[in-house]
C-alpha positions as CSV (number, residue, x, y, z in Angstrom):
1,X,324.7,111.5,-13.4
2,X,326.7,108.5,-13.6
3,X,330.1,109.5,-14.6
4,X,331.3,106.1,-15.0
5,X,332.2,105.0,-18.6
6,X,330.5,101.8,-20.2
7,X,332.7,98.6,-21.2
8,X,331.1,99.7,-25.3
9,X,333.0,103.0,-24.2
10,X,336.1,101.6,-23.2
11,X,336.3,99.0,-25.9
12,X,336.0,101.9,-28.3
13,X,338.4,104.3,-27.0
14,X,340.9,101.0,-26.6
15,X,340.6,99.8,-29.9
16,X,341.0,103.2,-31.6
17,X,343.7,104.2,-29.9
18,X,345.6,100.9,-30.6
19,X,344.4,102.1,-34.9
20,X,345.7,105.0,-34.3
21,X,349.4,104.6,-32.3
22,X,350.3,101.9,-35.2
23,X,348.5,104.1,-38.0
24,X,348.6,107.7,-37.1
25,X,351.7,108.6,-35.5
26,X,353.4,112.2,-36.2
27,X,355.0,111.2,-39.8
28,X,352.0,109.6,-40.8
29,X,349.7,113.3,-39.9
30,X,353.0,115.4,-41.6
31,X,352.3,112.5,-45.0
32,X,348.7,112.8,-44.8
33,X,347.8,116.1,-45.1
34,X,350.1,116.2,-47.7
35,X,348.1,114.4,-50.1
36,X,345.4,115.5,-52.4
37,X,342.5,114.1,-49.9
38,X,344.3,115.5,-46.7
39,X,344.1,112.4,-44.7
40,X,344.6,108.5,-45.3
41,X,341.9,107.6,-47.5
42,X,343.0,103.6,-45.9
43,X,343.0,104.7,-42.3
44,X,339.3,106.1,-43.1
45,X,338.1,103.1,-44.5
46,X,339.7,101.3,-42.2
47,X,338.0,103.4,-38.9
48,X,334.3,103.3,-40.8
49,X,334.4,99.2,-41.5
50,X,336.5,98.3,-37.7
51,X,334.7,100.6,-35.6
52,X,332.4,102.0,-37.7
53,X,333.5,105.4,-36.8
54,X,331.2,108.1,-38.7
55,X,328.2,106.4,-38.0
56,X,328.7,106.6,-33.7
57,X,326.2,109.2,-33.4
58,X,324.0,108.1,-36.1
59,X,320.4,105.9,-35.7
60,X,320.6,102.7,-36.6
61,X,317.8,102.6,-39.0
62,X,319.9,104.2,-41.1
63,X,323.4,101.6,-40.7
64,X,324.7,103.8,-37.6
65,X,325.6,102.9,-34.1
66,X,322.6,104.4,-32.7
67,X,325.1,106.3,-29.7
68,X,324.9,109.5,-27.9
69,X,326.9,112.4,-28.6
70,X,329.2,111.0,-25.6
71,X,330.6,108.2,-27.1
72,X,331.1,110.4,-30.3
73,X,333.4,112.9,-28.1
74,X,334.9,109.8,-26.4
75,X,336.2,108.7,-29.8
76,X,337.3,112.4,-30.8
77,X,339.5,112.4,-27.9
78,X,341.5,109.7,-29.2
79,X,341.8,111.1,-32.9
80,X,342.4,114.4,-31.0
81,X,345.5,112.9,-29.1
82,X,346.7,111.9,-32.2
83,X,345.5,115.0,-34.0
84,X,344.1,112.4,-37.1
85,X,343.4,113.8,-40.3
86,X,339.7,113.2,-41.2
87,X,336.4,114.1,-42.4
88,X,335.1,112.9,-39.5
89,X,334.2,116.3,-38.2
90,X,332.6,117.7,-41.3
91,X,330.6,114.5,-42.1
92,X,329.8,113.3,-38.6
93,X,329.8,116.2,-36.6
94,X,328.4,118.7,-38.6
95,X,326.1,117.7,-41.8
96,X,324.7,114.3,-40.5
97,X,323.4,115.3,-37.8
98,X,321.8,118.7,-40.1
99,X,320.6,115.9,-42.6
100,X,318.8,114.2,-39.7
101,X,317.1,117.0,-38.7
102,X,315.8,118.7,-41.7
103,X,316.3,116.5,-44.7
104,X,312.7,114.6,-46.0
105,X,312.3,110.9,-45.5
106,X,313.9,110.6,-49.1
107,X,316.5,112.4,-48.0
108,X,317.7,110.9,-45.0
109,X,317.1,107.4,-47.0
110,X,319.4,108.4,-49.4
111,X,322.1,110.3,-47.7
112,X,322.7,108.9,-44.0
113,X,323.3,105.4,-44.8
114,X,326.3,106.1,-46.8
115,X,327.3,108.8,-44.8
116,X,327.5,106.4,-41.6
117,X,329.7,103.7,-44.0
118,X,332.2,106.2,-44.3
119,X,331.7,105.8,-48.6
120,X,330.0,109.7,-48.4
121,X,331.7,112.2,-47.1
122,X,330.2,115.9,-46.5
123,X,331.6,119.4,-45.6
124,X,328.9,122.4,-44.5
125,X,329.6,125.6,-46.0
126,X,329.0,128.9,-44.8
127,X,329.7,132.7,-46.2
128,X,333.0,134.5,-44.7
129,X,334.6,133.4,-41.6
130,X,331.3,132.7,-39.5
131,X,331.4,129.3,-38.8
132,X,331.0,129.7,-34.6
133,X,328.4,132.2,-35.8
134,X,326.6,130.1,-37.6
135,X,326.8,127.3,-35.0
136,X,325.5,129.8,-32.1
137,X,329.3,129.3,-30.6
138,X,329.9,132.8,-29.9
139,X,326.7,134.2,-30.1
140,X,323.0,133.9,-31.0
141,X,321.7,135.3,-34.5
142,X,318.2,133.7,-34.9
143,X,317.7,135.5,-38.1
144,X,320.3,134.3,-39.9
145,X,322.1,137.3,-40.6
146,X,325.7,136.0,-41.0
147,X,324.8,134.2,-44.6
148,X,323.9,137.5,-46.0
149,X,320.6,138.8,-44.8
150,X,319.9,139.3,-48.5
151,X,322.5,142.1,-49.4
152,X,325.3,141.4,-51.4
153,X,327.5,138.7,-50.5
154,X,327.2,135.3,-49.1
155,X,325.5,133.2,-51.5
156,X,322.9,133.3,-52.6
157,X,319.6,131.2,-53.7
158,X,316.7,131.7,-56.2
159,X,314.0,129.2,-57.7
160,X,315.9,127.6,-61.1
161,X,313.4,128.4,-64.0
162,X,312.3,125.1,-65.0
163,X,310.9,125.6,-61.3
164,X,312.0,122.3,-60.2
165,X,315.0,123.1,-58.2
166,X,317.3,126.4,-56.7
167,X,320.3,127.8,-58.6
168,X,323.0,129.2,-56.1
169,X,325.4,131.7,-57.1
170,X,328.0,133.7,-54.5
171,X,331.1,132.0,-52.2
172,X,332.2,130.4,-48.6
173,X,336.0,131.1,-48.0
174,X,336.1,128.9,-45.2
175,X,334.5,125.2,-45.7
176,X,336.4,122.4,-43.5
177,X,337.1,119.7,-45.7
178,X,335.0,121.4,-48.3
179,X,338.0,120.4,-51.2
180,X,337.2,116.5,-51.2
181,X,334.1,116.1,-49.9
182,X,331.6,114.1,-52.2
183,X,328.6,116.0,-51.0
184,X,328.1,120.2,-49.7
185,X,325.5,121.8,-47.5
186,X,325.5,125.1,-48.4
187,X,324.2,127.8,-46.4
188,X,322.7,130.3,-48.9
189,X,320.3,133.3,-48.4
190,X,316.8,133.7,-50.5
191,X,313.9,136.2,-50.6
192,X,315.7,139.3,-51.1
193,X,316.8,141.7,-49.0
194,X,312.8,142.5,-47.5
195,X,311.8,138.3,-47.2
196,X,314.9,137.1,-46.5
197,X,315.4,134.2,-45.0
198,X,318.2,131.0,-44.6
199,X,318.0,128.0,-46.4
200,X,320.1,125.0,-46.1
201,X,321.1,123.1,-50.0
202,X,322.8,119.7,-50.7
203,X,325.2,120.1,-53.9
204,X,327.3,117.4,-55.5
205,X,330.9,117.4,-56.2
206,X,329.9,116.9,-60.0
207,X,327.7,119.7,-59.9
208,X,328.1,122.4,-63.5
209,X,329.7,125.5,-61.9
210,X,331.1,124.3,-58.5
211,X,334.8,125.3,-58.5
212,X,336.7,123.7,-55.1
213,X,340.0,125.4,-53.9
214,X,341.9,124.0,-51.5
215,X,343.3,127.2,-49.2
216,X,346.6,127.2,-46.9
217,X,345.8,126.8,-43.8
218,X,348.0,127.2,-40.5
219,X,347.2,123.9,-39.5
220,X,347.1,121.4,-42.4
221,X,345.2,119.0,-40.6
222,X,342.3,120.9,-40.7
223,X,342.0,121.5,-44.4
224,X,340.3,124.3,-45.7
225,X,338.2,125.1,-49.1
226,X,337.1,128.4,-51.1
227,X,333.8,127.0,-52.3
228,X,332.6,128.9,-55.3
229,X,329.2,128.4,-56.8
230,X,328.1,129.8,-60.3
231,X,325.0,129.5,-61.5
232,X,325.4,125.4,-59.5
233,X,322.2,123.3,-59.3
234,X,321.1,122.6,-56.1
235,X,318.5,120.5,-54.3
236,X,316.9,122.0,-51.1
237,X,317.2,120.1,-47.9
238,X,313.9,119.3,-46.3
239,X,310.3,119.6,-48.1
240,X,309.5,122.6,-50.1
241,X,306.8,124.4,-48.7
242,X,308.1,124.5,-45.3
243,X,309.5,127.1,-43.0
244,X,312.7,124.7,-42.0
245,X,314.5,126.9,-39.0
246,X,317.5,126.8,-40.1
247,X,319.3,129.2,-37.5
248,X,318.0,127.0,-35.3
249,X,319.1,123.5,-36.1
250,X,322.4,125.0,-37.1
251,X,322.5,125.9,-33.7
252,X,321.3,122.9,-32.1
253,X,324.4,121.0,-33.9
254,X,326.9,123.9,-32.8
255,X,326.1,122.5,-28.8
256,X,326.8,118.9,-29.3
257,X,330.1,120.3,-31.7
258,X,331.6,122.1,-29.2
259,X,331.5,119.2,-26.8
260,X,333.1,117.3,-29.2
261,X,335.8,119.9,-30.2
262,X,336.2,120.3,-26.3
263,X,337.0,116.4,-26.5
264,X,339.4,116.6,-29.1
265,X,341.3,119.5,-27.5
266,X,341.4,117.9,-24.6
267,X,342.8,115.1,-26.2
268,X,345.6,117.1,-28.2
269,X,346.2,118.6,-25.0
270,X,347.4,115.8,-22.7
271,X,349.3,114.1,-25.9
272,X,351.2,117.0,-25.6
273,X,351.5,117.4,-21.8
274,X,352.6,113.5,-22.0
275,X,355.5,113.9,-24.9
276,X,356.3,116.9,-23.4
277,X,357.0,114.7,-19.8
278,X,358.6,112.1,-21.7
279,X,361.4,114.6,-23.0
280,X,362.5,116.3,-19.9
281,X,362.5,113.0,-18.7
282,X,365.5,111.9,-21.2
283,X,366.8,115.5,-21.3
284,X,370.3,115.6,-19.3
285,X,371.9,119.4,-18.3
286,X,374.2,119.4,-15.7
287,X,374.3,115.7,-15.3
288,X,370.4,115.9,-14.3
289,X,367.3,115.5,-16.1
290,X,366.0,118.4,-16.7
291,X,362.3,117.8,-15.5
292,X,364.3,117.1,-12.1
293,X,364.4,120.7,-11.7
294,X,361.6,122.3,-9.4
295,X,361.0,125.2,-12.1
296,X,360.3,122.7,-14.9
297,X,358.1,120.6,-12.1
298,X,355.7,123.5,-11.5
299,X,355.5,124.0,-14.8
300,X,354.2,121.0,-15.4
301,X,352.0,120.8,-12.4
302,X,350.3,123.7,-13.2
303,X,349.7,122.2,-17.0
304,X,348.4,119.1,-15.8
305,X,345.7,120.9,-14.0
306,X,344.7,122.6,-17.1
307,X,344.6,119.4,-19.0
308,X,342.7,117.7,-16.4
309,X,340.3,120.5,-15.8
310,X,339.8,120.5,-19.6
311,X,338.8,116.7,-19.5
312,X,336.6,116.8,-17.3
313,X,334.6,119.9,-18.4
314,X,334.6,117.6,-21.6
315,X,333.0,114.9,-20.1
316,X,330.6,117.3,-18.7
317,X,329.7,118.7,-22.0
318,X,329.5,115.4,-23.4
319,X,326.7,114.8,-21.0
320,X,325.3,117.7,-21.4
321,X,325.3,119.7,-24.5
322,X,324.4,122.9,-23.7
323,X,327.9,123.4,-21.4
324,X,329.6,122.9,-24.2
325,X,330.4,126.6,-25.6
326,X,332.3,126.9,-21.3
327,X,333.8,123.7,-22.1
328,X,335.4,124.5,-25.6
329,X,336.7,127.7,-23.8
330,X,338.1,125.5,-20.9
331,X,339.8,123.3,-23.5
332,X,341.0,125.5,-25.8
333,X,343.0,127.3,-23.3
334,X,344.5,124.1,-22.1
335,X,345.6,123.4,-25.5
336,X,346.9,126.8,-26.1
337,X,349.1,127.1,-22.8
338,X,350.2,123.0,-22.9
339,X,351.3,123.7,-26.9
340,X,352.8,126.9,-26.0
341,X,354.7,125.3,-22.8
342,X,355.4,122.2,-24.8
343,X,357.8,124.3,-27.4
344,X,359.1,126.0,-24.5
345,X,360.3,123.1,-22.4
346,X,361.7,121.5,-25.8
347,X,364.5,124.2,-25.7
348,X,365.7,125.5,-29.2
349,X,364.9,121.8,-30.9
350,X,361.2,122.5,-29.8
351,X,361.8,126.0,-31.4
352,X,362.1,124.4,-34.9
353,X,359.2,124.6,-36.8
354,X,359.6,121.3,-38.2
355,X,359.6,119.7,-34.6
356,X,356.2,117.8,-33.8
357,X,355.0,120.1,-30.5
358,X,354.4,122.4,-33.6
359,X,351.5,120.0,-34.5
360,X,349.9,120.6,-31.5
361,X,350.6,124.6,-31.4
362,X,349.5,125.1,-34.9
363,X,345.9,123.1,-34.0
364,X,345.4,125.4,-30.7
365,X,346.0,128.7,-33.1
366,X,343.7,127.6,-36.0
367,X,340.8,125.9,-33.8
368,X,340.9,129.3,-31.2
369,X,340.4,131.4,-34.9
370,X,337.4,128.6,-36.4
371,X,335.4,128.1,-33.0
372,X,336.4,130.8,-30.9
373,X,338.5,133.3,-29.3
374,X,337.6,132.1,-25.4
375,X,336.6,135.1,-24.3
376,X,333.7,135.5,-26.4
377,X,333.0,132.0,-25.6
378,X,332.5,132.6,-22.6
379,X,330.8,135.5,-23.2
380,X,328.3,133.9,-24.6
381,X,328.0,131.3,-22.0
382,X,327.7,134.2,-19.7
383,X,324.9,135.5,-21.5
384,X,323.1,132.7,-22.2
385,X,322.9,131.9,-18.1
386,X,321.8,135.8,-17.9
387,X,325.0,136.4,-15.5
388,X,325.3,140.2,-16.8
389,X,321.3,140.8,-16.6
390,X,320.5,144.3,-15.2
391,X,318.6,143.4,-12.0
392,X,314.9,144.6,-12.3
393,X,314.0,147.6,-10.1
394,X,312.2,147.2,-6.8
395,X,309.1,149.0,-6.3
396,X,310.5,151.2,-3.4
397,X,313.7,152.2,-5.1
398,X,311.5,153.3,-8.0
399,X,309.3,155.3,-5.5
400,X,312.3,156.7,-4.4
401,X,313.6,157.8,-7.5
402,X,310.6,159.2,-8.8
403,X,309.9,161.5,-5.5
404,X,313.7,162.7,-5.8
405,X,313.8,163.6,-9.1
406,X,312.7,167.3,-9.5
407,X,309.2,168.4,-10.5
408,X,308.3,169.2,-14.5
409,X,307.9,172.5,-15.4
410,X,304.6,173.8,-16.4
411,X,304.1,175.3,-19.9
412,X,302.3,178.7,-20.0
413,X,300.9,180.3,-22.6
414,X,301.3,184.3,-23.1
C-alpha cells in the first residue's frame, strides 16, 4: 500500500480548498441552505466546470474523471471542512455510481454524462428512516426487507396497464436532497407479499403525481425530502427481464459511502479542532490565554488524537472499501466529541446557538442518526469479520459431553 498522495491528489484538494475558503465560508453555508435549492446553485457550477467535481468517480467514457473512490473522499474532506452545501453526495456518491451498475447501455448513455457535468442532479429514495439499512451500513438484509417486503408501506410498484412501464404508489420520509433534485431513484417493492422482491426506478421531477416536501431538518445542510408518489410513472432501471440484485448493489455503494462520509467527518472534524485552537489562542482570562492553561491543553491533546485517528482510518477506508462501516464509526465519534468540545471550550458565546461550532455539532447529531449510531456500526463490522462467532466444538469435548450427559430412559409398554 502506498499511502503516499499523488500530485492529481494534491492539486485537487489545493485548488478546492482555495474554492471553498473564498466561497464557502460559515455565512455563506448559514445563506445557502436558506435558499430554495439548499446550496449555491454558482458554487456548484462552478465546482463541476473548475474541477469537474461530480464526475471524480465517474468513467470517462461517459465525461467523468475516470478516479477511484479515493480521490472522491479526498475531495469530500475538503467540502467536509467547510461543511458545503451540495448534491454532491446524493448525485455522486449514491445514484451514479447505482446508475453505473444496473442501468442498460441506454441508460447509462443517457443519464451519467449529465450527471458527471454537474447539469443533472439525483437523490435516492428509500421507505422510512432506513437509509444505513439500505446501504448494508448497520447491517445486512439481502432480501430487501426494509422497502417493504410487500406488506403495506414503503412504496410500492406494479406493471402500468398499457404494459410499457411501472406505476409507483406509497412514500420515503427521508430522501437527501430529494426536494431539488432533477432526477429520483426510488426504491420500491413488487410482486406481492409471496414474490416479492426490490426493484430500483428512475422518476423525473416533472413526473404527474410526484409531490416533493422539503422537511426540517437538524442540520440544514443536509436537506431532507418527503417524497410522495401517487399513481407516478416510472421507468425501471436496468433491462426488463432481469433479476437486477438490488440489495446487493445498494450495498456495494453503501462501502465506498461510508469511506467517503468517514472523509467528510474527518474533515468537519479537524475544521473544528483548528477554529476551536484559534479561539483559546485570542481568548484572555486572567491576563493569559486561555488555551495556556494545562486543563484546556489536554483537552485538546486528547481531541487531536481523535481527529487524527479519524483521518487516518479515512484514508484507510478510502483504500479500501470494505473498512469503511469501522471507519465511519471512528469518524463520527471524532466529530461528535471535537463538536461537543468545540462549544464547550467557546464558553457561553460557543453556547449560543447562533455561534458557528453549532454547524459542526448539528452535522455530528444528524449524520450519527442517517448513517449510524457507532455502536451498531461497529457491530456490524464485528460481525462481518465473524469476531462474535461461536467457536465450533472439538470432537473430544463433544465425546465428553455426550458420555456425561445421563442415559435416556426406556419406554415400556404395560
Amino acid at each position: 500500500m502506498d499511502a503516499a498522495f499523488t500530485a492529481e491528489q494534491d492539486e485537487i484538494r489545493r485548488t478546492l480548498r482555495e474554492i471553498l475558503a473564498k466561497r464557502c465560508g460559515p455565512d455563506e453555508v448559514k445563506a445557502a441552505v436558506r435558499t430554495a435549492a439548499g446550496y449555491d446553485r454558482e458554487l456548484w457550477q462552478q465546482l463541476s466546470r473548475q474541477l469537474g467535481l461530480p464526475g471524480l468517480a465517474v468513467a470517462e467514457e461517459y465525461g467523468g474523471a475516470g478516479c477511484g473512490p479515493a480521490d472522491l473522499a479526498l475531495a469530500c474532506e475538503e467540502t467536509g471542512r467547510a461543511l458545503l452545501p451540495s448534491p454532491l453526495l446524493a448525485t455522486a456518491v449514491l445514484c451514479a455510481p447505482l446508475i453505473a451498475a444496473l442501468g442498460t447501455a441506454a441508460q447509462r448513455s443517457a443519464l451519467l454524462p449529465p450527471l458527471a457535468s454537474g447539469g443533472l442532479t439525483a437523490a435516492l429514495a428509500v421507505p422510512g428512516p432506513v437509509l444505513a439499512t439500505a446501504l448494508a451500513l448497520t447491517g445486512e438484509d439481502c432480501a430487501g426487507g426494509w422497502s417493504g417486503g410487500g406488506r403495506a408501506g414503503g412504496v410500492q410498484a406494479r406493471p402500468d396497464a398499457a404494459g410499457d412501464g411501472w406505476r409507483l404508489y406509497g412514500e420515503a420520509a427521508q430522501a437527501l436532497d430529494g426536494h431539488s433534485a432533477s432526477l429520483l431513484l426510488v426504491a420500491a417493492h413488487t410482486g406481492g407479499f409471496a414474490r416479492s422482491r426490490t426493484l430500483l426506478f428512475l422518476v423525473r421531477e416533472d413526473a404527474p403525481g410526484l409531490v416533493r416536501s422539503r422537511q426540517t431538518v437538524l442540520d440544514e445542510t443536509r436537506p431532507q425530502a418527503r417524497i410522495q408518489l401517487r399513481d407516478v410513472p416510472a421507468e425501471l432501471l436496468g433491462a426488463a427481464g432481469e433479476e437486477a440484485d438490488v440489495p446487493g448493489a445498494l450495498a456495494a455503494v453503501g462501502r465506498p459511502a461510508s469511506a467517503v462520509l468517514a472523509a467528510e467527518a474527518a474533515g468537519a472534524a479537524g475544521q473544528a479542532l483548528a477554529r476551536t485552537v484559534e479561539y483559546v489562542r485570542q481568548r484572555e482570562q486572567f491576563g493569559r490565554a486561555i488555551g495556556s492553561f494545562q486543563a484546556v491543553k489536554h483537552r485538546l491533546a486528547d481531541l487531536y488524537v481523535q481527529v487524527q485517528a479519524a483521518r487516518s482510518a479515512a484514508y484507510y477506508a478510502a483504500w479500501d472499501p470494505d473498512q469503511g462501516g469501522l471507519a465511519l464509526a471512528q469518524a463520527l465519534e471524532a466529530l461528535r466529541l471535537t463538536a461537543g468540545e468545540a462549544i464547550q471550550l467557546h464558553g457561553g458565546i460557543g453556547f449560543t446557538w447562533e455561534h458557528d461550532a453549532h454547524l459542526y455539532f448539528k452535522r455530528a447529531a444528524s449524520d450519527e442518526l442517517l448513517f449510524g449510531p457507532v455502536h451498531r456500526l461497529r457491530a456490524h463490522a464485528a460481525d462481518r469479520a465473524g469476531l462474535f462467532a461461536p467457536a465450533p466444538a472439538s470432537a473430544p469435548a463433544l465425546a465428553a459431553a455426550s458420555a456425561a450427559a445421563p442415559p435416556a430412559q426406556e419406554k415400556v409398554t404395560v
